[in-house]
N, C-alpha and C positions, 0 to 999 in steps of 0.2 A: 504494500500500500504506500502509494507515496507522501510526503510529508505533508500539502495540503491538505489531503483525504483526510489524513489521521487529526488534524484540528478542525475540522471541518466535524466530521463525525461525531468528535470526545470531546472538543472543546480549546479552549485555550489551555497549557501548559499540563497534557495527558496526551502522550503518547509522544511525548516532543525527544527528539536526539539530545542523549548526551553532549556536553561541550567540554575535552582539554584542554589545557593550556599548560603554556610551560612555567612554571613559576618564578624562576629565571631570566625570564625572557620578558612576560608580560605579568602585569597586575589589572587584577579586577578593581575597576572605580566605579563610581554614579556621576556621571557627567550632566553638570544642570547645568542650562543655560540662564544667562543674565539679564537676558532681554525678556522673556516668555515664562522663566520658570518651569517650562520644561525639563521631565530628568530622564536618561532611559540610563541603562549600565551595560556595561563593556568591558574592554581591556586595552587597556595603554602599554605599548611598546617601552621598555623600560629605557632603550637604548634613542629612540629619533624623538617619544613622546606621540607619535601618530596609536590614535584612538580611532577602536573596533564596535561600534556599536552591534548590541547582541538584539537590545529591545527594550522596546517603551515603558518606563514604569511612572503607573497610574496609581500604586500605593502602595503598603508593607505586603501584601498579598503577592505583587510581582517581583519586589528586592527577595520573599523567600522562595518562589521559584527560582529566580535567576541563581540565588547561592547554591539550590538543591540540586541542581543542572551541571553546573558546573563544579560542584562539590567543594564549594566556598565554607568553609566554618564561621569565621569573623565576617562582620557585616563591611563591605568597600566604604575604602573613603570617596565623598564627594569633592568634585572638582568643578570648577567653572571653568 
């Protein structure tokens, strides 16, 4: 089933791919913007700083999917 199908189907944040990363390499943040207040969370390049957005977060509901996906323990710092 492809990965639409499967949120389509189950919903948002059931049935969704695992996400690695290297720890190393990048860090998971909350990237809010300054103008909108917008936030989604991602991963920042530890080495250029070029940030990954993974996905929109609309409240504490989405920062603990995003942790549980990616097997986050501690909650990301926000950045602007």
């Amino acid at each position: 089933m492809a990965f639409w199908e499967r949120i389509l189907k189950n919903g948002p944040g059931h049935g969704a791919e695992q996400y690695t990363y290297d720890p190393q390499k990048e860090e998971p943040v909350m990237m809010k913007s300054i103008c909108t207040g917008e936030t989604s969370a991602g991963f920042r390049d530890r080495d250029s700083g070029h940030y990954k957005e993974m996905m929109l977060v609309r409240g504490e509901e989405d920062v603990q999917l995003f942790m549980r996906r990616c097997g986050i323990k501690e909650r990301p710092r926000t950045v602007y």
